[in-house]
C-alpha positions as a LaTeX table, in Angstrom:
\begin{tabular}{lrrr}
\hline
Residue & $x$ (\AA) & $y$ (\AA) & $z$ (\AA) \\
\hline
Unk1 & 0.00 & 0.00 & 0.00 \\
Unk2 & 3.18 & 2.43 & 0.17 \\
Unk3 & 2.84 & 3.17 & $-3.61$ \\
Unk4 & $-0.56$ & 4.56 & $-3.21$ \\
Unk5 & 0.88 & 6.88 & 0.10 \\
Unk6 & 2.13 & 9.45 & $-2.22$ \\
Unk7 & 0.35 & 12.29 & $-3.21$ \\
Unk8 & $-0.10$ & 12.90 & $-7.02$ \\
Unk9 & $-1.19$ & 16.64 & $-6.24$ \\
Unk10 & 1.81 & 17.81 & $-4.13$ \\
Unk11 & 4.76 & 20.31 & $-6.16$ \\
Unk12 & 7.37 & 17.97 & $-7.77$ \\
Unk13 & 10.49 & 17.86 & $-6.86$ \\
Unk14 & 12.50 & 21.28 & $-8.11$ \\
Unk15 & 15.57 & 19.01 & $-10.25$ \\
Unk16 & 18.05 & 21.16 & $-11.98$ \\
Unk17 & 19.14 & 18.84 & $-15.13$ \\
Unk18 & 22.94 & 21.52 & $-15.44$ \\
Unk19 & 23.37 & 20.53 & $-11.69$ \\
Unk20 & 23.75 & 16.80 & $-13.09$ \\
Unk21 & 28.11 & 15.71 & $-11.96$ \\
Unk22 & 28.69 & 15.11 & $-15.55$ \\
Unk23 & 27.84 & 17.94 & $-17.26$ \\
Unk24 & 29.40 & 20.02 & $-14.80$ \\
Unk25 & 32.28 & 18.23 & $-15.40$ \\
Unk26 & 32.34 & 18.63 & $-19.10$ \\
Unk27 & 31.63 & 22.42 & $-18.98$ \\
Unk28 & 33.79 & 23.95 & $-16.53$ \\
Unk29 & 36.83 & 21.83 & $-17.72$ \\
Unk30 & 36.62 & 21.81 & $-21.94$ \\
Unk31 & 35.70 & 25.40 & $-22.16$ \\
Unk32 & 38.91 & 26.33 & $-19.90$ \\
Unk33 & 40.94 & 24.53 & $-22.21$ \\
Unk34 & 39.63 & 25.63 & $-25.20$ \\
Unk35 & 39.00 & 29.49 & $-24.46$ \\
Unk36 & 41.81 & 30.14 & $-22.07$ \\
Unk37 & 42.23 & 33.24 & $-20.56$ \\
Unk38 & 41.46 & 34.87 & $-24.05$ \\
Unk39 & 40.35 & 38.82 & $-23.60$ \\
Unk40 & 39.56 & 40.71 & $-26.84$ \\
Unk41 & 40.34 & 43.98 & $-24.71$ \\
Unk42 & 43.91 & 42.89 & $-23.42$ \\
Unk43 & 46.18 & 45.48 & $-24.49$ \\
Unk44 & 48.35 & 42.60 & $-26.51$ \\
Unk45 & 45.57 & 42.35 & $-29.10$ \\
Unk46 & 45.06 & 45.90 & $-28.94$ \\
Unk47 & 48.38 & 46.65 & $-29.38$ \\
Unk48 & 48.28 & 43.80 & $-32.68$ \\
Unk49 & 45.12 & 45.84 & $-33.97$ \\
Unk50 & 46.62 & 49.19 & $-33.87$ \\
Unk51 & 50.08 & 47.87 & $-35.57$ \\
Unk52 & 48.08 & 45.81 & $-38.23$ \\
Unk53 & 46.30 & 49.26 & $-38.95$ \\
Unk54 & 49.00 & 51.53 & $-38.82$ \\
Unk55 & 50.68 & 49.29 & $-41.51$ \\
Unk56 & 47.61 & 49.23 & $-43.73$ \\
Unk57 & 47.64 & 53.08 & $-43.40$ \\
Unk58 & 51.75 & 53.29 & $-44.34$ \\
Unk59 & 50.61 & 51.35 & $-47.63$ \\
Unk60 & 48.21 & 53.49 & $-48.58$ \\
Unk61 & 50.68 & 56.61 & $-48.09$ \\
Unk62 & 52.96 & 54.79 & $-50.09$ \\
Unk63 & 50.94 & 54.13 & $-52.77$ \\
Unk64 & 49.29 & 57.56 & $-52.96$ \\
Unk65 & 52.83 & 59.21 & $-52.59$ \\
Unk66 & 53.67 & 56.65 & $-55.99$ \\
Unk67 & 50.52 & 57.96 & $-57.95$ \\
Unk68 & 51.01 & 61.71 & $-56.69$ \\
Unk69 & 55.00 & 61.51 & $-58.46$ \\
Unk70 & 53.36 & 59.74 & $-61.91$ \\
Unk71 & 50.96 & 62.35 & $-62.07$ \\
Unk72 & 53.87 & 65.02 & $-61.21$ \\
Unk73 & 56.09 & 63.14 & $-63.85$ \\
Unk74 & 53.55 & 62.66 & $-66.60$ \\
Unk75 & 52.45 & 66.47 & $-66.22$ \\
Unk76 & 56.31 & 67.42 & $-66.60$ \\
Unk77 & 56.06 & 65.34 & $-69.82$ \\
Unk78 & 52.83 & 67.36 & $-70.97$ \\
Unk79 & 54.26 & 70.42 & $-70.39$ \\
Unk80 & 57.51 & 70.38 & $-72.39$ \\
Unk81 & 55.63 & 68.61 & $-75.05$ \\
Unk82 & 53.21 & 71.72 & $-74.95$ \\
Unk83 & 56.23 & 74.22 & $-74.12$ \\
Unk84 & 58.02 & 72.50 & $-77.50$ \\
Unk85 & 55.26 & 72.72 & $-79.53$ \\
Unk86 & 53.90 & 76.39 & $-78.68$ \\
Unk87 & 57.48 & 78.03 & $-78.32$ \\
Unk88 & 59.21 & 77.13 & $-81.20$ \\
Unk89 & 58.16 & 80.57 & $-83.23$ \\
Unk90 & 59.01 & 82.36 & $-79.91$ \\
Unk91 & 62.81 & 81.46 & $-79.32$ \\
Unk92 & 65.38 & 83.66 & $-80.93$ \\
Unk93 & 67.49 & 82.22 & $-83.66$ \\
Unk94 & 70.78 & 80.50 & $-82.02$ \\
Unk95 & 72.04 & 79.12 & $-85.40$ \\
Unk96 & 74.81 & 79.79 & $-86.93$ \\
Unk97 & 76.22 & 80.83 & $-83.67$ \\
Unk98 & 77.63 & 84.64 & $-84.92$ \\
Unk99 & 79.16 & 87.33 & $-82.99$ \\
Unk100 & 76.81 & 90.12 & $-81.79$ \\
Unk101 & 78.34 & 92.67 & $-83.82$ \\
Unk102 & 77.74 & 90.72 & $-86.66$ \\
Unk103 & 75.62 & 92.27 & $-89.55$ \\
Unk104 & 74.17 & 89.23 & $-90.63$ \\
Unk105 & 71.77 & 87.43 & $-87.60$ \\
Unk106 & 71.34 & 83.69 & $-86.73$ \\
Unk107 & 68.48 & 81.97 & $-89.41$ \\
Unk108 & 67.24 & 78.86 & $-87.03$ \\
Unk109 & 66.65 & 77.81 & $-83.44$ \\
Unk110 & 68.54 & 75.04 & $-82.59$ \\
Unk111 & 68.55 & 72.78 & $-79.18$ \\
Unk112 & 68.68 & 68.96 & $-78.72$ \\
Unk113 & 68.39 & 68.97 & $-75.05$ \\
Unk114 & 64.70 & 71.05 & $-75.11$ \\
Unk115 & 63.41 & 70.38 & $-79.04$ \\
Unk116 & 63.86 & 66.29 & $-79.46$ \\
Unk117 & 62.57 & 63.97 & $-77.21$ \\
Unk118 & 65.68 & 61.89 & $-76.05$ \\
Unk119 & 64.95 & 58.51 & $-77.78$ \\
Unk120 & 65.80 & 60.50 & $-80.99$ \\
Unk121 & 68.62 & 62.75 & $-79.54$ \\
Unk122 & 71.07 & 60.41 & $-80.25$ \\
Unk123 & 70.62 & 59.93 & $-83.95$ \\
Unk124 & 69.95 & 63.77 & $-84.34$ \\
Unk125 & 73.12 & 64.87 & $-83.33$ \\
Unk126 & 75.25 & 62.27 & $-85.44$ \\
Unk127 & 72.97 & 63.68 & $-88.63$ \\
Unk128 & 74.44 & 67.25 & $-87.16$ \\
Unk129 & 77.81 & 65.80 & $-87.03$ \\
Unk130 & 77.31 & 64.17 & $-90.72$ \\
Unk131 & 76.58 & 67.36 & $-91.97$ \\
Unk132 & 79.83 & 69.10 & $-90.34$ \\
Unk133 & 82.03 & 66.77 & $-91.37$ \\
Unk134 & 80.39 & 66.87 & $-94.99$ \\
Unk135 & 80.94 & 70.57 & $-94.86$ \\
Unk136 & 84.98 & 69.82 & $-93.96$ \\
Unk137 & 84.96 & 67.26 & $-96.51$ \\
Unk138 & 84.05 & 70.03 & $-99.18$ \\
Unk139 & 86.69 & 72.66 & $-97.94$ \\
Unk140 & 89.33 & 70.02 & $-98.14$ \\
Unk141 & 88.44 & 69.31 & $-101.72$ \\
Unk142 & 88.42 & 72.85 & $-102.83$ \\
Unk143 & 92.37 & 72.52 & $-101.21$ \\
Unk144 & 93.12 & 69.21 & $-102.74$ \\
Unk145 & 91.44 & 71.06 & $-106.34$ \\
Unk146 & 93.77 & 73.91 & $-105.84$ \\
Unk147 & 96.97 & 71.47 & $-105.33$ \\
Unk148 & 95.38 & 69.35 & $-108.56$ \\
Unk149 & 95.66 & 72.67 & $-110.50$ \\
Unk150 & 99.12 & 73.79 & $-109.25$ \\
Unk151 & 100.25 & 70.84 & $-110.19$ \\
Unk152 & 98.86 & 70.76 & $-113.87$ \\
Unk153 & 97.36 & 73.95 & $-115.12$ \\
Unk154 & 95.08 & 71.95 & $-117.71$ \\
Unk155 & 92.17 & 71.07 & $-114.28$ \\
Unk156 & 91.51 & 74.24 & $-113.68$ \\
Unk157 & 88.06 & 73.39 & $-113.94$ \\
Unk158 & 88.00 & 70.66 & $-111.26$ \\
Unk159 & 89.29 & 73.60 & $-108.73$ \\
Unk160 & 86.50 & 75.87 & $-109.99$ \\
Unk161 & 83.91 & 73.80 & $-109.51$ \\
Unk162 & 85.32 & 72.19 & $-105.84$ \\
Unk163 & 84.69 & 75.97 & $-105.14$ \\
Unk164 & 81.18 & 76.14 & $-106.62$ \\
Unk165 & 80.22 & 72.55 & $-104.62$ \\
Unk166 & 81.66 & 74.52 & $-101.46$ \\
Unk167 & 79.56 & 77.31 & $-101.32$ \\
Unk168 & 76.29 & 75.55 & $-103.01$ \\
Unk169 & 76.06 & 72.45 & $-101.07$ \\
Unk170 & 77.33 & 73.38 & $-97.62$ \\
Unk171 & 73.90 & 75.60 & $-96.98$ \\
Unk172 & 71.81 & 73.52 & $-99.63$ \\
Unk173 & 72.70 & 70.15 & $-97.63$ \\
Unk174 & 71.58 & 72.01 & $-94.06$ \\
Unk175 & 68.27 & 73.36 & $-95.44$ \\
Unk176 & 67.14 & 70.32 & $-97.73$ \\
Unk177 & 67.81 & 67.02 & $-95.19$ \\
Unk178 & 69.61 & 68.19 & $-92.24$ \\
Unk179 & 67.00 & 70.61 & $-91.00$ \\
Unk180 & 63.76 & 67.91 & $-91.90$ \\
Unk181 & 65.17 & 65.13 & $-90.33$ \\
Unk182 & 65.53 & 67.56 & $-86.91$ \\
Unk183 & 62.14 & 68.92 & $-87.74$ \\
Unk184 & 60.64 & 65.25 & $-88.09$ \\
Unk185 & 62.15 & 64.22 & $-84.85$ \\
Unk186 & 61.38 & 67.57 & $-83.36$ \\
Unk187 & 57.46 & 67.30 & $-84.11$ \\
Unk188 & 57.12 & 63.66 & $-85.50$ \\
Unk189 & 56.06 & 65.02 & $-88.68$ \\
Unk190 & 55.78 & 62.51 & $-91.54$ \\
Unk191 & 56.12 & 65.14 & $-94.05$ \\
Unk192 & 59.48 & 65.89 & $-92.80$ \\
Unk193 & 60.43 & 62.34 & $-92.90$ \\
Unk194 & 59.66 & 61.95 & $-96.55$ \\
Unk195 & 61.28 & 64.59 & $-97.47$ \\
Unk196 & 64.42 & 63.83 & $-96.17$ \\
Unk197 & 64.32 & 60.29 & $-97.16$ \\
Unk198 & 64.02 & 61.54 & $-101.10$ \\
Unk199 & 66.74 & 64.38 & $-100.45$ \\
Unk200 & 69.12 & 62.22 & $-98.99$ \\
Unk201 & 68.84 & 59.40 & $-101.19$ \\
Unk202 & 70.25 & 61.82 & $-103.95$ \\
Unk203 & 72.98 & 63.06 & $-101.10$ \\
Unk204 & 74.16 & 59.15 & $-100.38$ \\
Unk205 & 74.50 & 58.98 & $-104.20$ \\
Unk206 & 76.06 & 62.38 & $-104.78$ \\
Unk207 & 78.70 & 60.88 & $-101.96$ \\
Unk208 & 79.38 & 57.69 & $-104.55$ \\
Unk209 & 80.08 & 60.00 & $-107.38$ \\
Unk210 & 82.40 & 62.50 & $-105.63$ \\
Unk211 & 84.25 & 59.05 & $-103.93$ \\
Unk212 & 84.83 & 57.72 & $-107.44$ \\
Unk213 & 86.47 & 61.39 & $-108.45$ \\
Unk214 & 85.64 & 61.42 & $-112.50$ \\
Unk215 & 87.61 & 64.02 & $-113.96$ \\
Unk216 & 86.90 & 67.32 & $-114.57$ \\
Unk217 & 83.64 & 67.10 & $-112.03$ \\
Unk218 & 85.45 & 69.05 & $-109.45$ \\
Unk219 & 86.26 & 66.49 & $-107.17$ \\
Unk220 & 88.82 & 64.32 & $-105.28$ \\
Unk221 & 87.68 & 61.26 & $-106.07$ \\
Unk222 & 89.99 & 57.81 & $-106.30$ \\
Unk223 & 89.94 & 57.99 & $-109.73$ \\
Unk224 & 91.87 & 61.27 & $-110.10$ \\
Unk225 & 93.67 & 60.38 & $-107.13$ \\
Unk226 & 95.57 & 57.72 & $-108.58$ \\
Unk227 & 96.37 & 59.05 & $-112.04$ \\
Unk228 & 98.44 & 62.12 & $-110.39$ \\
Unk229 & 100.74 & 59.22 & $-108.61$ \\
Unk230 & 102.73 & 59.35 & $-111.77$ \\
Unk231 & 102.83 & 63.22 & $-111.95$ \\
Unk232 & 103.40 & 64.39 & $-108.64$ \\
Unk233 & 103.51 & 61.81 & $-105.48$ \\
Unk234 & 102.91 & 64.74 & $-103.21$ \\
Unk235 & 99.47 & 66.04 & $-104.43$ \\
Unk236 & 98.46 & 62.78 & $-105.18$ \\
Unk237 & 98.76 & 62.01 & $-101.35$ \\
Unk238 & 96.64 & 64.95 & $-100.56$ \\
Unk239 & 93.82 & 64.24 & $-102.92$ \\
Unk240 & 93.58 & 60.68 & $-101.88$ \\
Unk241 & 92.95 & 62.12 & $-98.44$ \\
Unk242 & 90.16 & 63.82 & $-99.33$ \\
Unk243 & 88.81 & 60.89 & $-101.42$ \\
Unk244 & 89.39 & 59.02 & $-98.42$ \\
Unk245 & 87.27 & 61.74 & $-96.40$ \\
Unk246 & 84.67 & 61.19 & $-99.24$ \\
Unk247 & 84.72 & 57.28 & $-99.15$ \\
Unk248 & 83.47 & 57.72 & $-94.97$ \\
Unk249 & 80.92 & 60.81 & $-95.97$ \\
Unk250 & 78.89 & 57.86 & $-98.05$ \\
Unk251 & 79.54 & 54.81 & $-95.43$ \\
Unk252 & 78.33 & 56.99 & $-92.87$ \\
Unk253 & 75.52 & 58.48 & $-94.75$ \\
Unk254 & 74.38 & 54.90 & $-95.68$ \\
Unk255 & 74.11 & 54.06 & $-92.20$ \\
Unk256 & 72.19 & 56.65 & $-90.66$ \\
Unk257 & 70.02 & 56.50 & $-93.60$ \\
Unk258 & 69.52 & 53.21 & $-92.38$ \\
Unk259 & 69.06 & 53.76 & $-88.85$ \\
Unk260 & 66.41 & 56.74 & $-89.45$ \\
Unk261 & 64.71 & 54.26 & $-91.25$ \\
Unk262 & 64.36 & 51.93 & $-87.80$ \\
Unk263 & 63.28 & 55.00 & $-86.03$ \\
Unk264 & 60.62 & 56.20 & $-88.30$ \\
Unk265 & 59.31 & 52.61 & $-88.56$ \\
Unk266 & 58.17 & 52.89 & $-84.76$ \\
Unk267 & 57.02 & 56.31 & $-85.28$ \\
Unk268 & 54.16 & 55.35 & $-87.04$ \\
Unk269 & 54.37 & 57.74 & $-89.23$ \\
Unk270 & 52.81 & 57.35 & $-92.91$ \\
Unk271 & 52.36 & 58.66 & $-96.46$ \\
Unk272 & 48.73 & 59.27 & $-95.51$ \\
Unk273 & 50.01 & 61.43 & $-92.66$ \\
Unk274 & 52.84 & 62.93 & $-94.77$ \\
Unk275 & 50.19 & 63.79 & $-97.32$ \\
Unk276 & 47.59 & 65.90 & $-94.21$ \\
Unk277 & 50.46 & 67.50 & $-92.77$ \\
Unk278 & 51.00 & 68.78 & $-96.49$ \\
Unk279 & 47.44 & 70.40 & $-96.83$ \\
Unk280 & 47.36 & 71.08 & $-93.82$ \\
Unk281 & 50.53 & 73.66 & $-94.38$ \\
Unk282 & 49.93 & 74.59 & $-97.47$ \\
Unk283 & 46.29 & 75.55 & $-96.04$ \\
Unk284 & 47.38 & 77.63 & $-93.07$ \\
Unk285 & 50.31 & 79.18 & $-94.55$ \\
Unk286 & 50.33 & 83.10 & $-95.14$ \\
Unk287 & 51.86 & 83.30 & $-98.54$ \\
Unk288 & 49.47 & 80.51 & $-99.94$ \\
Unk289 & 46.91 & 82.40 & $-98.29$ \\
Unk290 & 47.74 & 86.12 & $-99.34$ \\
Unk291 & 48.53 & 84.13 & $-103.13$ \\
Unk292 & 44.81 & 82.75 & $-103.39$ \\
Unk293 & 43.22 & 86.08 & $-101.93$ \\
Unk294 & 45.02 & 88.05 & $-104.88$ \\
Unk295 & 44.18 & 85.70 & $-107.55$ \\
Unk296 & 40.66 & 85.27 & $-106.12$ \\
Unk297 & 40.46 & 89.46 & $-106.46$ \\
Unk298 & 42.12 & 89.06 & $-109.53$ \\
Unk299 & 39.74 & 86.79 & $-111.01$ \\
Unk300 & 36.61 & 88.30 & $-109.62$ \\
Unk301 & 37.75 & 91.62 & $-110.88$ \\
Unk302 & 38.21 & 90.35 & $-114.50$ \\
Unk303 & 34.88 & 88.89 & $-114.43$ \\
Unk304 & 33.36 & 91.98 & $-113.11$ \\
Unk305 & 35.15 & 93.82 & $-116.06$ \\
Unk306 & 33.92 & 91.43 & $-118.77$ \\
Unk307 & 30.35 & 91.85 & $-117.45$ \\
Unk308 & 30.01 & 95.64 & $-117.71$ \\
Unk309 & 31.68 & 95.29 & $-121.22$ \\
Unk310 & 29.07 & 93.49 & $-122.25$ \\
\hline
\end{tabular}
């Protein structure tokens, strides 16, 4: 009868199932281990989380600072391209370098180091150099002409004409493909390009016929060279000199015709280019303009004439 003793309607026992010994057990010792005695407000981690962002910030200086100096640099860039192309008309003349007093003024602005961009520098300067040492090339003829006719009064004509090719081709050879192969590198102008390529196709030629020295053409070639051995050792020496100096004006000149070439293959220059740049001048130029406003006037005028005639 003790099972019936018990009364159904009496609270129930108050049983706490986290008091039971095993799960105590399992909580207060696995979450020790496996937490520690981790704060997220130590001052270690704090200390991590402050360097961690202080480095992210140094980056980002860094790389800002690197952007700030391409912008700097490419502006530079911008600026003496602008400065190059807007001040050319403004510089005084430098070239030919003349004395003050001098009556006769400088005809062209020349500078390497502010005009051409420096992966075209180089080659510019050894086209200045061609042309200088061309220029020596045809005083020392006119000398080795005078010794050819002081040693035989019949080539009087070779030393008249060494003078002639002296004074013609010295400017002629600055102004027709010295000065457009500095203008082409100057302002990448195709125009410029072609024209010196067809100019100084006839100048590496004109080098080949003054090397070979045919007689009575005014210069001190080989072949005139060697046919005063038997006359006069002496002058013979000089003028094969000179036709040596002539031999090295053509090697040379065949080279750097060769190696303007390269550089106005990457250019990207073109014939179609050439051929805008060429209306383009001829459109905006002052003389063609002033010539077709006169022959416009001219024209109109006539017609106006003819009309009240009839």
């Amino acid at each position: 009868m003790s099972g019936f003793d018990s009364n159904p309607f009496a609270d129930p026992v108050d049983v706490n199932p986290f008091q039971d010994a095993s799960v105590t057990q399992a909580t207060s010792s696995g979450a020790t281990e496996i937490l520690g005695d981790y704060n997220p407000f130590s001052a270690t981690e704090t200390a991590t989380a402050a360097l961690g962002q202080a480095n992210l910030i140094k980056q980002q200086e860094e790389l800002e600072r690197k952007a700030a100096e391409l912008d700097r640099k490419e502006q530079e860039l911008r600026s003496q391209a602008a400065g190059r192309a807007s001040n050319i008309d403004a510089k005084e003349n430098n070239w030919p370098p003349l004395p003050k007093f001098f009556p006769v003024k400088p005809c062209f602005y020349q500078d390497f180091e502010q005009e051409i961009p420096e992966d075209y520098r180089r080659i510019c300067k050894r086209m200045y150099y061609l042309w200088m040492f061309h220029s020596a090339t045809l005083f020392l003829n006119v000398l080795a002409c005078l010794a050819y006719f002081t040693a035989d009064s019949v080539h009087g004509v070779d030393f008249g004409l060494s003078i002639l090719w002296f004074i013609l081709f010295t400017p002629v050879s600055f102004i027709c493909w010295y000065r457009p192969v500095y203008k082409a590198f100057r302002s990448d102008s195709s125009f410029s390009f072609f024209f010196f390529f067809f100019v100084f196709f006839f100048q590496v030629a004109v080098y080949i016929i003054q090397t070979v020295g045919i007689p009575n053409w005014g210069n001190s070639g080989w072949i005139v060279s060697i046919s005063m051995i038997s006359k006069n050792l002496a002058v013979a020496v000089v003028m094969m000199v000179v036709a040596g100096f002539f031999t090295v004006n053509a090697f040379l000149a065949t080279i750097l015709l060769k190696m303007v070439h390269s550089k106005y293959r990457n250019t990207g220059a073109s014939f179609t280019k050439a051929q805008q740049e060429f209306s383009q001048e001829v459109l905006t130029n002052r003389n063609v303009q002033s010539a077709a406003a006169s022959a416009a006037t001219s024209a109109a005028q006539g017609a106006f004439g003819r009309t009240q005639r009839d």
